[in-house]
VORO-276094 format. One record per atom (N, C-alpha, C): residue number from 1; atom name; x, y, z. Coordinates in Angstrom, 1 decimal, padded with zeros to 4 digits. Layout:
! VORO-276094
NODE pos site     xx     yy     zz
NODE NUM   CA      X      Y      Z
...
This chain:
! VORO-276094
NODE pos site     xx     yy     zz
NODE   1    N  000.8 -001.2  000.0
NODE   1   CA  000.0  000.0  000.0
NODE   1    C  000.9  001.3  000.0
NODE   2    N  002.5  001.2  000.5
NODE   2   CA  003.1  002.1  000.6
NODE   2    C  003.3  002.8 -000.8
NODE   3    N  003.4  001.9 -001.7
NODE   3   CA  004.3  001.8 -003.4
NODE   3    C  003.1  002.5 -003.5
NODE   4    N  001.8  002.9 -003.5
NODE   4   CA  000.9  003.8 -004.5
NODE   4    C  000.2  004.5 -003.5
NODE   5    N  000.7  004.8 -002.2
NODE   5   CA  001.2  006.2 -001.8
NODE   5    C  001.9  007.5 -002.8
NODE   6    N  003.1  006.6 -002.5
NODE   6   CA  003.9  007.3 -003.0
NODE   6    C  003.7  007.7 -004.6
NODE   7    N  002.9  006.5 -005.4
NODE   7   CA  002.7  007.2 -006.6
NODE   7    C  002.0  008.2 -006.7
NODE   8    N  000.9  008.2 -005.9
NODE   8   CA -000.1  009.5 -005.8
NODE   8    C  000.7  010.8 -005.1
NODE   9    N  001.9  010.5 -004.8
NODE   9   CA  002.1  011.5 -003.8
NODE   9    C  003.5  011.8 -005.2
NODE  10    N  003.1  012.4 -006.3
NODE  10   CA  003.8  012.9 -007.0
NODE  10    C  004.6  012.0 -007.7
NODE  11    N  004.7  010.3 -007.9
NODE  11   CA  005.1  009.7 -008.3
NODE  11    C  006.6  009.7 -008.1
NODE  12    N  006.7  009.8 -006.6
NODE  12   CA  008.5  009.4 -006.2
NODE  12    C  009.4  008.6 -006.5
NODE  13    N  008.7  007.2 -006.6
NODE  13   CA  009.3  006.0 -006.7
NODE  13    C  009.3  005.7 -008.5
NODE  14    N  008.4  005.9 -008.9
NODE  14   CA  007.9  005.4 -010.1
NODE  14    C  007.5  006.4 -010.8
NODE  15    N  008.3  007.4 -011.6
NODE  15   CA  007.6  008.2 -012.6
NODE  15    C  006.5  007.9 -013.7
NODE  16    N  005.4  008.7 -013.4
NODE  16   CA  004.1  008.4 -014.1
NODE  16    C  004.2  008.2 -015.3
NODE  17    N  005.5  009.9 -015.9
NODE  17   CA  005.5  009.6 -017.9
NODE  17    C  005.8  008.1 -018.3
NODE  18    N  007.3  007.6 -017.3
NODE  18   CA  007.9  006.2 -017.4
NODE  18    C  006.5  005.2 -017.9
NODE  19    N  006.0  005.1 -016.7
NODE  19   CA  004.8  004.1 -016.7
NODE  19    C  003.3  004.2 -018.0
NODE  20    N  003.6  005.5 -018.2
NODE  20   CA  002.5  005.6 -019.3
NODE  20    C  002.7  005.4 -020.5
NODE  21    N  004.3  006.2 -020.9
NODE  21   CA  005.0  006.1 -021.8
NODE  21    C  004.9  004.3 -022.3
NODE  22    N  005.5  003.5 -021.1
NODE  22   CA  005.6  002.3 -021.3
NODE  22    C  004.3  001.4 -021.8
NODE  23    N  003.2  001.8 -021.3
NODE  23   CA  001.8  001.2 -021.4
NODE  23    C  001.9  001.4 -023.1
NODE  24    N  001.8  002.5 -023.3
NODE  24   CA  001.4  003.0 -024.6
NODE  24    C  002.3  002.6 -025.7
NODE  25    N  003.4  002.7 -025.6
NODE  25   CA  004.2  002.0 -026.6
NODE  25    C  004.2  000.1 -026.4
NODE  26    N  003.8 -000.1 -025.4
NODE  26   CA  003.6 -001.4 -025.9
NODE  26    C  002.5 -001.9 -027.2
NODE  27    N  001.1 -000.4 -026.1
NODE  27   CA  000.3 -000.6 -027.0
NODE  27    C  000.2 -000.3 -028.7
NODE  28    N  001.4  000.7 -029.1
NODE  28   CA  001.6  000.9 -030.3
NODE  28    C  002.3  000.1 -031.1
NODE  29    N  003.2 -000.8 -030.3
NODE  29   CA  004.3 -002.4 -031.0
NODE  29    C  003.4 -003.2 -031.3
NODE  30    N  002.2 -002.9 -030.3
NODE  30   CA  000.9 -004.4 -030.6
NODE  30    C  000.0 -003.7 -032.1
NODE  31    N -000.1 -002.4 -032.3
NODE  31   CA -000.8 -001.7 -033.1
NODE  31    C  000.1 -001.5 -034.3
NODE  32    N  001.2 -001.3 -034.9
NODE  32   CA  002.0 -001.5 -035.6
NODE  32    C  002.5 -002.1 -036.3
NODE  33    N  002.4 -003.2 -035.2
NODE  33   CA  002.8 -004.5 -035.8
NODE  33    C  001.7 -005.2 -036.8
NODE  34    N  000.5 -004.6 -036.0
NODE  34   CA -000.7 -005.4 -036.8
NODE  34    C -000.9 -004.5 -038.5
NODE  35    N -000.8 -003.2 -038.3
NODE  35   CA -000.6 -002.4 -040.0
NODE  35    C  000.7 -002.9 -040.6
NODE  36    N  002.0 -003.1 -040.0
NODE  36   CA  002.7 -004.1 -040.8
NODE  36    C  002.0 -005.4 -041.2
NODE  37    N  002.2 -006.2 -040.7
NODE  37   CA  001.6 -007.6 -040.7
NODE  37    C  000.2 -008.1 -040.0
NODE  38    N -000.4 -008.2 -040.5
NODE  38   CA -002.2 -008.0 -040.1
NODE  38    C -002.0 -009.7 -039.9
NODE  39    N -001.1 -010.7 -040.9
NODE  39   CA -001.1 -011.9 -041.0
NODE  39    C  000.2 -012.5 -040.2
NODE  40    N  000.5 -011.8 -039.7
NODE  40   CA  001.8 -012.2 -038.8
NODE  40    C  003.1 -012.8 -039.7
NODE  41    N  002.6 -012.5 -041.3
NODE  41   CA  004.0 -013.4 -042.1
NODE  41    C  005.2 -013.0 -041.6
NODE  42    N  005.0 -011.1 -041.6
NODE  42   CA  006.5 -010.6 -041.2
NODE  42    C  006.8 -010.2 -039.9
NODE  43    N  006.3 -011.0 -038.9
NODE  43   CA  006.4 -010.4 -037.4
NODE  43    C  007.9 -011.4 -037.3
NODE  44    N  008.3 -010.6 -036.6
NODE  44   CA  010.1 -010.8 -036.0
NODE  44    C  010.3 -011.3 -034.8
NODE  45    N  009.8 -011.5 -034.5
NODE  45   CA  009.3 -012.5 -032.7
NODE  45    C  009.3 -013.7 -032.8
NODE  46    N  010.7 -013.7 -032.2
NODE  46   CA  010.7 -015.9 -032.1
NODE  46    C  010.0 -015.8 -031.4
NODE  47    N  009.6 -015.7 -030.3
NODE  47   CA  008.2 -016.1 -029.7
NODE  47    C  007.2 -016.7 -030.3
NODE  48    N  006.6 -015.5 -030.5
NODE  48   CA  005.5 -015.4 -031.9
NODE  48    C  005.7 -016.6 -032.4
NODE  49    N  006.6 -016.4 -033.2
NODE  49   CA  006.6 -017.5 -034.7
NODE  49    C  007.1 -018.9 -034.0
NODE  50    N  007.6 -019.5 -033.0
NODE  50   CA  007.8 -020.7 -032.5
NODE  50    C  006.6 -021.1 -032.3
NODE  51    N  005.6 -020.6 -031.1
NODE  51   CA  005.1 -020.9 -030.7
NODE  51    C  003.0 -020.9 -031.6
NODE  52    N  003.9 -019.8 -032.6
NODE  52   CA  003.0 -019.7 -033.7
NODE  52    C  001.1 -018.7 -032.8
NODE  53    N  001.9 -018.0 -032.0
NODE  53   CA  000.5 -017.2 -031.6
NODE  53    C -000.2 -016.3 -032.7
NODE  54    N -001.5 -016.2 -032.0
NODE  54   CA -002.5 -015.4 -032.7
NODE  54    C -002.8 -014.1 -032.0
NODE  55    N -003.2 -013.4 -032.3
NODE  55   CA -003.3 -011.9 -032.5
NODE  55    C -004.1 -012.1 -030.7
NODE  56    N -005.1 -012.7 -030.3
NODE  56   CA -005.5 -012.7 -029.0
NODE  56    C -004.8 -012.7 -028.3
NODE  57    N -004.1 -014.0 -028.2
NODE  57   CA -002.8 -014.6 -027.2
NODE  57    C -001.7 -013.7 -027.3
NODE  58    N -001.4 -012.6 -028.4
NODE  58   CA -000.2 -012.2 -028.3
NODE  58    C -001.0 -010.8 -027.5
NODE  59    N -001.7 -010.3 -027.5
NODE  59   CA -002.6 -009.4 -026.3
NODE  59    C -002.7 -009.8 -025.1
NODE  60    N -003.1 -010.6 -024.9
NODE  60   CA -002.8 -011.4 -023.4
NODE  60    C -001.8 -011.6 -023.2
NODE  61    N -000.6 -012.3 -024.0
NODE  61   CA  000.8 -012.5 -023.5
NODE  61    C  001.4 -011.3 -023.2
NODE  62    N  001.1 -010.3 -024.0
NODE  62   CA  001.9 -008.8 -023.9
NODE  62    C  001.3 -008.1 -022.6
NODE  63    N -000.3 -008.1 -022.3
NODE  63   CA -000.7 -007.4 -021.3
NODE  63    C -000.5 -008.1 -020.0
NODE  64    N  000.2 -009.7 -020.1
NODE  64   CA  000.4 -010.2 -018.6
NODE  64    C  001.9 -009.6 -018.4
NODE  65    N  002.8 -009.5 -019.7
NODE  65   CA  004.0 -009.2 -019.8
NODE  65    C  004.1 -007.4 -018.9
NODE  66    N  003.5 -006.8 -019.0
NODE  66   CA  003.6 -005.3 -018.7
NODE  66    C  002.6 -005.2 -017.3
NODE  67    N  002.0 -006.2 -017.3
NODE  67   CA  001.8 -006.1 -015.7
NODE  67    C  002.4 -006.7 -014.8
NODE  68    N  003.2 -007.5 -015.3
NODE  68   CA  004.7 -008.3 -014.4
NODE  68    C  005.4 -006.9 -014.1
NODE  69    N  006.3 -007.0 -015.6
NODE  69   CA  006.8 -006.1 -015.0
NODE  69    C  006.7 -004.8 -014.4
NODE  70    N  005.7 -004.0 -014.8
NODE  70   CA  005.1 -002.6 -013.9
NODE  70    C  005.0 -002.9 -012.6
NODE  71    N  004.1 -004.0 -012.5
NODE  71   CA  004.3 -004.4 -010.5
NODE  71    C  005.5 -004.6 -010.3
NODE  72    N  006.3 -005.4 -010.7
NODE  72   CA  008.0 -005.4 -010.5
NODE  72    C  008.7 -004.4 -010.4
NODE  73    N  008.4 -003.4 -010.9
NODE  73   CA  009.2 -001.9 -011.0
NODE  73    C  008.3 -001.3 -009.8
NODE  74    N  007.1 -001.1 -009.3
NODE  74   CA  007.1 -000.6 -008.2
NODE  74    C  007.4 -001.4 -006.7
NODE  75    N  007.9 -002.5 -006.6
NODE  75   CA  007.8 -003.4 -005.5
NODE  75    C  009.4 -003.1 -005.7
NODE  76    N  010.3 -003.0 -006.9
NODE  76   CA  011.8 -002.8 -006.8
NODE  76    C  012.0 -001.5 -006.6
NODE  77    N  011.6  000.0 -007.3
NODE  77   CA  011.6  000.9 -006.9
NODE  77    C  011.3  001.2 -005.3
NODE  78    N  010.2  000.7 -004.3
NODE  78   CA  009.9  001.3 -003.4
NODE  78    C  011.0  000.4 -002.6
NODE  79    N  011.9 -000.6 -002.6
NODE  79   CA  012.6 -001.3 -001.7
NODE  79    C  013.9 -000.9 -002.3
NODE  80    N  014.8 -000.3 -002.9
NODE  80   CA  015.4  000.7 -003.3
NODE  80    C  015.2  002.1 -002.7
NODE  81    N  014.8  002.7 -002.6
NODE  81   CA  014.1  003.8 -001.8
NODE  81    C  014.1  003.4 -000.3
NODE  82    N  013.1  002.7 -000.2
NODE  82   CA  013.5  001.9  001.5
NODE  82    C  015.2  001.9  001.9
NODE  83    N  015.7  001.0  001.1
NODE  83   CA  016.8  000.5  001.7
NODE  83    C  018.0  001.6  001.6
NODE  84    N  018.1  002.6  000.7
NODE  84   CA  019.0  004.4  001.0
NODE  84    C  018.5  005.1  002.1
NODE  85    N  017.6  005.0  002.0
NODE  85   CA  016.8  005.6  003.0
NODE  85    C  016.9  005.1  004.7
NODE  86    N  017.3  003.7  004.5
NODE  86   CA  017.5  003.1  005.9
NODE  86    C  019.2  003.3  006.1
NODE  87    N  019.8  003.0  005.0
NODE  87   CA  021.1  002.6  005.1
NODE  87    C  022.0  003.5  004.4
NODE  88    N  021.7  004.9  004.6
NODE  88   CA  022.6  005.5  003.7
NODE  88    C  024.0  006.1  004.4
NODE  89    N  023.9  006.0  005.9
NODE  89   CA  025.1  005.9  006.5
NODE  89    C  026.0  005.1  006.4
NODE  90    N  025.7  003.9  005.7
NODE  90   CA  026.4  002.8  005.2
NODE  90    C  027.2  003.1  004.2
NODE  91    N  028.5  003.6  003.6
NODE  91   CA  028.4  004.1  002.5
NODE  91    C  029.1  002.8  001.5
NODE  92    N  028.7  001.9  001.0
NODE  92   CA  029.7  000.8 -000.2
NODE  92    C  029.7  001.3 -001.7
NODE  93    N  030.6  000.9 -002.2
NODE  93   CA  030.3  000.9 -003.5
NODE  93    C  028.9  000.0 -004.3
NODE  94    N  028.8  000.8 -004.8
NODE  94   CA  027.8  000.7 -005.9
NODE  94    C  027.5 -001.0 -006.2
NODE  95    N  028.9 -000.9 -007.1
NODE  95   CA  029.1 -002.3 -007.4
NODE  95    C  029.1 -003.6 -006.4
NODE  96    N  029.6 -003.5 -005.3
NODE  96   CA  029.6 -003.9 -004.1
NODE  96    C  027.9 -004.0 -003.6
NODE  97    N  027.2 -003.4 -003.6
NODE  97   CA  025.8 -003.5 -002.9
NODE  97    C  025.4 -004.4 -003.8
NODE  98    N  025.2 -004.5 -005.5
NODE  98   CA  024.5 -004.5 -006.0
NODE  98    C  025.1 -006.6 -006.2
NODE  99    N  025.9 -006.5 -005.8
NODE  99   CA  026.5 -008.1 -006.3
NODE  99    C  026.8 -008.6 -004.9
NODE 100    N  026.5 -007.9 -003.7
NODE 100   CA  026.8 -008.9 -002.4
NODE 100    C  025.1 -008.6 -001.4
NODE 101    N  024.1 -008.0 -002.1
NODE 101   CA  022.8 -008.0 -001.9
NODE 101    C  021.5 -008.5 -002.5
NODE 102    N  021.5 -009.5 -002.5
NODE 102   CA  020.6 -010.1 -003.7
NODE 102    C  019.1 -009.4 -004.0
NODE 103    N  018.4 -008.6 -002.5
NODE 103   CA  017.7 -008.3 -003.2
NODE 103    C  017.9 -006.7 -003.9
NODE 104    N  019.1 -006.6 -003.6
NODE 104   CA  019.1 -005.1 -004.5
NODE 104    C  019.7 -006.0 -006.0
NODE 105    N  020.0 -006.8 -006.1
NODE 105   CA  020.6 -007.2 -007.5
NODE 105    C  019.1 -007.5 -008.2
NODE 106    N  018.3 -008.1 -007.4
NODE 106   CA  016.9 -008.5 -008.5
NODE 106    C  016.3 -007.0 -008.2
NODE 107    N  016.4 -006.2 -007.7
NODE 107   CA  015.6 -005.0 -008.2
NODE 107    C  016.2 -004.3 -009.1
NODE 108    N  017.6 -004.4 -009.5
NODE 108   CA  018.1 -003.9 -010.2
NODE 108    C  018.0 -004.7 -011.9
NODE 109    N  017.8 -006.0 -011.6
NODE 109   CA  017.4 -006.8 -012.9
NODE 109    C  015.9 -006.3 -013.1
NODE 110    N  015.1 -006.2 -012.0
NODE 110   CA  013.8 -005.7 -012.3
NODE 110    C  013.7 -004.4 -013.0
NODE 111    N  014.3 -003.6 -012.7
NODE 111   CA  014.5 -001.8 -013.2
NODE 111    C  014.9 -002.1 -014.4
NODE 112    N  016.4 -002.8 -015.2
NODE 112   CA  016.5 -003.0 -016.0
NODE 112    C  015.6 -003.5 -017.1
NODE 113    N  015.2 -004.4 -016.5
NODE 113   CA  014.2 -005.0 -017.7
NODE 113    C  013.1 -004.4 -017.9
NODE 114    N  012.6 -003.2 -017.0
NODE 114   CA  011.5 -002.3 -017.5
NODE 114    C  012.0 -001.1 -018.2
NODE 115    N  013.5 -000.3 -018.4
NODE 115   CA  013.5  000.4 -019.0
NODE 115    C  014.0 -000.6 -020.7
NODE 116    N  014.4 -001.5 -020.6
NODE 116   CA  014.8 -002.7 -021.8
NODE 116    C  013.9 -002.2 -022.7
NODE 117    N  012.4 -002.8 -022.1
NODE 117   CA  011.3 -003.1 -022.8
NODE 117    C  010.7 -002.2 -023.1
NODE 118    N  011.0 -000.9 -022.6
NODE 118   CA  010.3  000.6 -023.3
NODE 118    C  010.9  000.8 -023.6
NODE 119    N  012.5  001.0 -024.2
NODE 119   CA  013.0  001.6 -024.9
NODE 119    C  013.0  000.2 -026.5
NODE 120    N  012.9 -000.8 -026.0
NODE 120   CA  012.7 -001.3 -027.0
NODE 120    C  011.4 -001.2 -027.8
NODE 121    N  010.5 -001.2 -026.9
NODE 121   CA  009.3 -001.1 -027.4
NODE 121    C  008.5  000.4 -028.6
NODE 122    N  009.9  001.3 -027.6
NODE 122   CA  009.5  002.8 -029.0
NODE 122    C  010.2  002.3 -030.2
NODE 123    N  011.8  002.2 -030.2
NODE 123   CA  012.2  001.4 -031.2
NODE 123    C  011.5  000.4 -032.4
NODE 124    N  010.5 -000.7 -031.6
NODE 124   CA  009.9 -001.5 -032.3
NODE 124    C  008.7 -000.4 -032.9
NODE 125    N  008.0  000.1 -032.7
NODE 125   CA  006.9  000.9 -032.7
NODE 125    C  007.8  001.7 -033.9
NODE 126    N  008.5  002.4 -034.0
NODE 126   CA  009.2  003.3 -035.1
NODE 126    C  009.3  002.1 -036.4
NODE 127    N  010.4  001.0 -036.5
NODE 127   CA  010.3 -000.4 -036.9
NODE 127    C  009.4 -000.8 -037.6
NODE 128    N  008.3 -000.9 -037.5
NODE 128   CA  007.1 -001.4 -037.6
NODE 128    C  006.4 -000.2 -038.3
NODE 129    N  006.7  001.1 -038.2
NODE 129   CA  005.8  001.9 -038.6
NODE 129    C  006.7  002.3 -040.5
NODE 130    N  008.0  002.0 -040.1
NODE 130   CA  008.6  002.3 -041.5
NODE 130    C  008.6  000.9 -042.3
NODE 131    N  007.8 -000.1 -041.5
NODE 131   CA  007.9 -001.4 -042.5
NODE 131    C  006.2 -001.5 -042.9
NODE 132    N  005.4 -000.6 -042.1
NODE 132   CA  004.4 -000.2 -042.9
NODE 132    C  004.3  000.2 -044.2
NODE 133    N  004.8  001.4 -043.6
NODE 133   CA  005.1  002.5 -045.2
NODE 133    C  005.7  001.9 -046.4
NODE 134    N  006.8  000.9 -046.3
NODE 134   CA  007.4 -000.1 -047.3
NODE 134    C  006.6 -000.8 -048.1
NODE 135    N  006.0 -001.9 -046.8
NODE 135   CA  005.6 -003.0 -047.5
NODE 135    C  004.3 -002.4 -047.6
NODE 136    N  003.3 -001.4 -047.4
NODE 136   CA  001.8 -001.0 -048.2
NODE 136    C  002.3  000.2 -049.3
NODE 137    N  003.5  000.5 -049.3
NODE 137   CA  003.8  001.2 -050.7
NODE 137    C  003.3  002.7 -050.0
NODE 138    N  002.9  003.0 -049.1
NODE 138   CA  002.6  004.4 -048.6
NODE 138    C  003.3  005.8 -049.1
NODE 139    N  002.8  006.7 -049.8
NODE 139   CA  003.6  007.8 -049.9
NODE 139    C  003.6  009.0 -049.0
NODE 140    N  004.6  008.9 -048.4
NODE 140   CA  004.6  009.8 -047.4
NODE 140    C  006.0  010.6 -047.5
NODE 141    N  006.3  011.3 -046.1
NODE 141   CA  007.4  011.6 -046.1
NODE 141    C  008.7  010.6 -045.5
NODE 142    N  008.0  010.0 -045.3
NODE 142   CA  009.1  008.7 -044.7
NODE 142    C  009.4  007.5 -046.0
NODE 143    N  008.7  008.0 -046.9
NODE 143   CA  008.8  006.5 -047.5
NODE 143    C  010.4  006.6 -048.4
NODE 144    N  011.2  007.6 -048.6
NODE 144   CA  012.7  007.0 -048.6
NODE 144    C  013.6  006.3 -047.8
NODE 145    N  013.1  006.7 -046.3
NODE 145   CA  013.7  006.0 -045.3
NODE 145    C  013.3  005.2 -045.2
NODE 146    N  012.0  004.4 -045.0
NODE 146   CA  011.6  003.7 -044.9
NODE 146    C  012.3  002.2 -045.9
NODE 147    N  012.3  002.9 -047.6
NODE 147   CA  012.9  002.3 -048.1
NODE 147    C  014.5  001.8 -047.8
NODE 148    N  015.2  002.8 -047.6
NODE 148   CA  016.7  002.4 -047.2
NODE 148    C  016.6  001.3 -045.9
NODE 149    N  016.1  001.4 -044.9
NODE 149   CA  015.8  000.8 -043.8
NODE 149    C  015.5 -000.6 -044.1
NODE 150    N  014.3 -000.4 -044.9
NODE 150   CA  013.7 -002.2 -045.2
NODE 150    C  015.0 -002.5 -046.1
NODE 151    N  015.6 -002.1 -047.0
NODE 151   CA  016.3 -002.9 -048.2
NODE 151    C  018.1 -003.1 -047.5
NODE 152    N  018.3 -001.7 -046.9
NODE 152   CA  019.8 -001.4 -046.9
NODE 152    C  020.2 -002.1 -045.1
NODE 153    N  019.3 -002.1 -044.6
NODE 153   CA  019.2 -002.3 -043.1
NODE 153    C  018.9 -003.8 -042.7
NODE 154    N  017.9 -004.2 -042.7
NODE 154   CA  017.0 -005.4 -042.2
NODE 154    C  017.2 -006.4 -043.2
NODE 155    N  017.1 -006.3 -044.2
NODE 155   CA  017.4 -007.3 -045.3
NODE 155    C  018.8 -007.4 -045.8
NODE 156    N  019.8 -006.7 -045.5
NODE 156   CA  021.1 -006.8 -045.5
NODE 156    C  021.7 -007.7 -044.2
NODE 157    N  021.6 -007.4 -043.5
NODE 157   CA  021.7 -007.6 -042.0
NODE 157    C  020.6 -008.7 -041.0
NODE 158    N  021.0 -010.1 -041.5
NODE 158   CA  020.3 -011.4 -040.8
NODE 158    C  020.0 -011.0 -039.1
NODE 159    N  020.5 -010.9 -038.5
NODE 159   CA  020.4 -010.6 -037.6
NODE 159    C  020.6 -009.4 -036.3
NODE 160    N  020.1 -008.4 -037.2
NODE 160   CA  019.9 -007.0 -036.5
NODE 160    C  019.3 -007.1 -035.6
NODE 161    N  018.0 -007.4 -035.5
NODE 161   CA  017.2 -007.9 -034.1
NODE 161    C  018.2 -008.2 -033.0
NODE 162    N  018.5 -008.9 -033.3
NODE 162   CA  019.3 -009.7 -032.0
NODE 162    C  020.5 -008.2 -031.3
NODE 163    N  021.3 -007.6 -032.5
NODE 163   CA  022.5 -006.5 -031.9
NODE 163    C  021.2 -005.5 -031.5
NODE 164    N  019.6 -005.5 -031.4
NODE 164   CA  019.2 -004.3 -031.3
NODE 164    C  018.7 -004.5 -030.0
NODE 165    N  018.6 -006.1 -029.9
NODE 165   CA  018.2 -005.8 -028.6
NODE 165    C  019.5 -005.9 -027.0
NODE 166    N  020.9 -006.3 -028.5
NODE 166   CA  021.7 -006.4 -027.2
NODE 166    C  022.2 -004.7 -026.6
NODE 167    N  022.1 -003.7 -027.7
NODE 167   CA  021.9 -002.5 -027.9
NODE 167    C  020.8 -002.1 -026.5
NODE 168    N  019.7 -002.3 -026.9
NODE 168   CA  019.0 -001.5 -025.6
NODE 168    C  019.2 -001.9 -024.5
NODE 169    N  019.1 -002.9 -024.8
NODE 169   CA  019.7 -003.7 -022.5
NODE 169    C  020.8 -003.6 -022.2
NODE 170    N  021.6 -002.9 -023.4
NODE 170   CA  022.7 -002.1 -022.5
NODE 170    C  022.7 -000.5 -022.4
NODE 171    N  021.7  000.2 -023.2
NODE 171   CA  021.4  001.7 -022.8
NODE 171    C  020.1  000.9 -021.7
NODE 172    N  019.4  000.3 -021.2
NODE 172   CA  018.9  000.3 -020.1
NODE 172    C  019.5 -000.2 -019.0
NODE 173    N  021.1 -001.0 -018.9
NODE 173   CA  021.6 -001.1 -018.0
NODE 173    C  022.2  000.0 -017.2
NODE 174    N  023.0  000.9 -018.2
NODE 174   CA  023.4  002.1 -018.1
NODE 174    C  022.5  003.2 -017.0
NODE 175    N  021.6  003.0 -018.0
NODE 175   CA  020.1  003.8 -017.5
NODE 175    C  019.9  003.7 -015.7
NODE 176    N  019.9  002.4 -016.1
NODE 176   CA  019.5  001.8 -014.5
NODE 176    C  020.4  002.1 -013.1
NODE 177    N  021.5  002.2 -014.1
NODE 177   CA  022.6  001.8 -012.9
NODE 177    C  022.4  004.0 -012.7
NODE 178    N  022.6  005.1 -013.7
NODE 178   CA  022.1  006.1 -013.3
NODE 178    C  021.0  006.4 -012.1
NODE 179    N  020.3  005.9 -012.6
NODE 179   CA  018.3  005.9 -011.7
NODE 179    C  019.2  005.8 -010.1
NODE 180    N  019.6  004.0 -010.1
NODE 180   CA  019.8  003.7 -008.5
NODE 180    C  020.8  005.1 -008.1
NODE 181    N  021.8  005.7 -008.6
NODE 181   CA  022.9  006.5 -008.4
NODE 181    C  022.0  007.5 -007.5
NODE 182    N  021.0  007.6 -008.7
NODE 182   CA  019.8  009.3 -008.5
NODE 182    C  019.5  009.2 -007.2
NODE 183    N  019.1  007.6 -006.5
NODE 183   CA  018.0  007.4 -005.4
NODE 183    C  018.8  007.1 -004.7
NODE 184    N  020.6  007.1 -004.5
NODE 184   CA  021.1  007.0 -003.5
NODE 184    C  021.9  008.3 -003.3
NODE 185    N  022.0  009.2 -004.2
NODE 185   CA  022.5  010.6 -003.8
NODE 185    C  021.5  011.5 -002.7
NODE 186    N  020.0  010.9 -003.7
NODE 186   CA  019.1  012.0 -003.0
NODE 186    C  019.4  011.7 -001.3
NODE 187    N  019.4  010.9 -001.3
NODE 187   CA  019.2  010.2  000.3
NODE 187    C  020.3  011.0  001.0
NODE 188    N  021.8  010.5  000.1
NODE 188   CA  022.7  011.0  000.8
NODE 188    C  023.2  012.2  001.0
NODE 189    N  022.1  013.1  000.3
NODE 189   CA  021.8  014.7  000.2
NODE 189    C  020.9  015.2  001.7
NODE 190    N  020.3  014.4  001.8
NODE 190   CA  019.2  014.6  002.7
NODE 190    C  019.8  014.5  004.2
NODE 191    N  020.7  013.4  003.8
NODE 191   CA  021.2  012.8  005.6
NODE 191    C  022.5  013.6  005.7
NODE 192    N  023.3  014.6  004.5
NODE 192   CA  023.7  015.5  004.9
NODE 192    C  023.8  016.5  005.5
């Protein structure tokens, strides 16, 4: 009950844009995807295509997916917060808390994997919106990029996916390891 306190109380733990931003671009990867591929031939999701899902189940899989981790980012956020807050006389390194504290190491896999998945998620949403324009022939202003992208980019390059996603989970580890930095200064601003 404390974690949505605190979100009503100006979103301390959990910035609201984060969390809406995130909702919404999932919902636009699920919406994009479908004006690229209405028929899933060209969706890019081993998932997807292993397990061969349909347009429902990939809405249910994605909406259980974003409620995992949303609850996970506020249950890691508020125990992060807790624990500077209790322990900021403590002073260790960074690196040191985060690998001799397990639950600060899964909050910090938690954090990570939520900014992962929204930064990947605008990514895919952009993705999806120039493989629109491509493959329905759209004239727009995107549709040279669009073209270079599908021909010079994705079809050149077998496995871009894979460097894009090793790409954002490491601007969201980065990211992450900033954030905790943020919520251990403030503290040790305060108890100065």
């Amino acid at each position: 009950m404390n974690v949505f306190n605190h979100i009503k109380a100006d979103a301390r733990i959990a910035p609201v844009f984060s969390i809406i931003s995130y909702y919404l671009f999932v919902a636009f990867d699920i919406y994009t995807t479908y004006l690229a591929s209405p028929d899933l031939r060209y969706e890019g999701n081993w998932f997807i295509r292993y397990f061969n899902l349909s347009w429902s189940q990939i809405i249910i899989k994605d909406s259980f997916i974003v409620l995992i981790i949303s609850t996970g980012l506020f249950i890691a956020l508020d125990y992060i917060h807790k624990y500077y807050r209790e322990n900021i006389r403590y002073s260790h390194s960074f690196i040191v808390e985060i690998f001799c504290k397990t639950k600060i190491l899964m909050c910090f896999i938690i954090v990570c994997c939520f900014y992962s998945h929204l930064f990947y998620s605008i990514f895919v949403t952009l993705n999806n919106y120039l493989s629109y324009i491509y493959l329905d022939k759209i004239n727009s202003f995107l549709s040279r990029m669009s073209t270079f992208y599908v021909n010079k980019i994705i079809m050149s390059f077998p496995h871009i996916f894979t460097w894009y996603n090793i790409f954002f989970i490491s601007v969201a580890f980065v990211f992450t390891i900033l954030k905790f930095k943020r919520i251990e200064n403030k503290y040790r601003s305060i108890s100065i």
